[in-house]
C-alpha positions in Angstrom: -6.9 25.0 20.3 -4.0 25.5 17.3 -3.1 22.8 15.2 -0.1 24.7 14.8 2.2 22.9 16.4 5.8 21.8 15.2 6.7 18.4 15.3 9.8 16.2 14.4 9.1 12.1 13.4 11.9 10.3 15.3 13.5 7.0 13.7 12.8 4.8 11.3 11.0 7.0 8.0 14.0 5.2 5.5 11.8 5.3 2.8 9.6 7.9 1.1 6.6 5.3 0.4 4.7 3.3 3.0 6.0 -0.2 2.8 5.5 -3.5 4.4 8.7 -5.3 5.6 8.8 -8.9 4.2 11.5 -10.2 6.2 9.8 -8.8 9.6 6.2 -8.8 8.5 6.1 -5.1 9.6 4.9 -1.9 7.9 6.7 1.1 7.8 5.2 4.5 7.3 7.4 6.8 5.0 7.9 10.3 5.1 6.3 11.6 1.7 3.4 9.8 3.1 3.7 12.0 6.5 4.6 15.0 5.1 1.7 14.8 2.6 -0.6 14.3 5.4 0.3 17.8 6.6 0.1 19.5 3.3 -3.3 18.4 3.5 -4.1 19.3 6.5 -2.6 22.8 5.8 -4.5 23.5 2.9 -7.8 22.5 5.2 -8.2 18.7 4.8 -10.1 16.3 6.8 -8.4 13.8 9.0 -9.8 11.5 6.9 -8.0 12.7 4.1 -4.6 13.1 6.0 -5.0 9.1 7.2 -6.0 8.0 3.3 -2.5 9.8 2.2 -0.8 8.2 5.7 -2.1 4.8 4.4 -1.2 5.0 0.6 1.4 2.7 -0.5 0.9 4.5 -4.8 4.4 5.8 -5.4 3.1 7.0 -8.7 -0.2 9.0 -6.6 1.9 10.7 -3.9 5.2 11.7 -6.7 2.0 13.0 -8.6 0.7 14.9 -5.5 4.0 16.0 -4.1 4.4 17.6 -7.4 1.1 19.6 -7.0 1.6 21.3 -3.7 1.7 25.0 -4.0 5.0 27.3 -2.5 2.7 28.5 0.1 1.4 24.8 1.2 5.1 23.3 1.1 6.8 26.6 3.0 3.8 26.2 6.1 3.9 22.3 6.3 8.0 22.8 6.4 7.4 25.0 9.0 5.7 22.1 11.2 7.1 18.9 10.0 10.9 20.0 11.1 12.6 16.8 11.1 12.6 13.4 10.8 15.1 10.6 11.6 16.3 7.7 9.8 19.6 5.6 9.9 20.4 6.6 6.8 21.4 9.6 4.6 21.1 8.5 1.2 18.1 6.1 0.9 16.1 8.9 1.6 17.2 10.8 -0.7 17.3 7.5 -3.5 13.9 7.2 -2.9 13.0 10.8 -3.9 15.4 10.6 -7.1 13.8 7.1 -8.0 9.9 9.2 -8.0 11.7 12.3 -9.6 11.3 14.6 -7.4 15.0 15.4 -7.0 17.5 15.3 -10.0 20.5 13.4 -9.8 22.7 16.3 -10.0 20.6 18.3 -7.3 21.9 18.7 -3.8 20.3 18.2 -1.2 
């Protein structure tokens, strides 16, 4: 069986960091978290390893690790992780500029 399967994460990834909702008591995943998760599974991680990243709430630890994933890792896991939705354009994208991982005067 291949694990190579594309996939696209519909609605609600606003924010790059896992998070829990204090107005609605819920948790929201976010995408660095998910796309991490498939780095590591790319480069040949456990599940386990994919669900620890999946549950991390460390801005700080996944900025860090984001930073570390090689051309080759980030090119395959783009390849599967196609999409993902949110309501907004520019939260995301907030989010990634407040962990510096995208200038200000980068486009995206």
């Amino acid at each position: 069986m291949s694990e190579d399967v594309p996939f696209k994460a519909t609605a609600g990834l606003h924010h790059a960091v896992r998070y829990r909702d204090e107005r609605t008591g819920f948790t929201h995943h976010g995408f660095l978290n998910l796309l991490l998760a498939v780095c590591r599974v790319v480069d040949g991680g456990t599940a386990e390893a994919a669900v620890a990243v999946l549950r991390s709430t460390d801005a700080e630890a996944l900025a860090a690790e984001a930073r570390q994933v090689s051309s080759v890792t980030a090119a395959t896991a783009r390849a599967l992780f196609v999409a993902y939705g949110s309501c907004s354009t520019s939260e995301p994208i907030d989010d990634l500029r407040a962990l510096g991982l995208v200038a200000k005067e980068d486009a995206v």
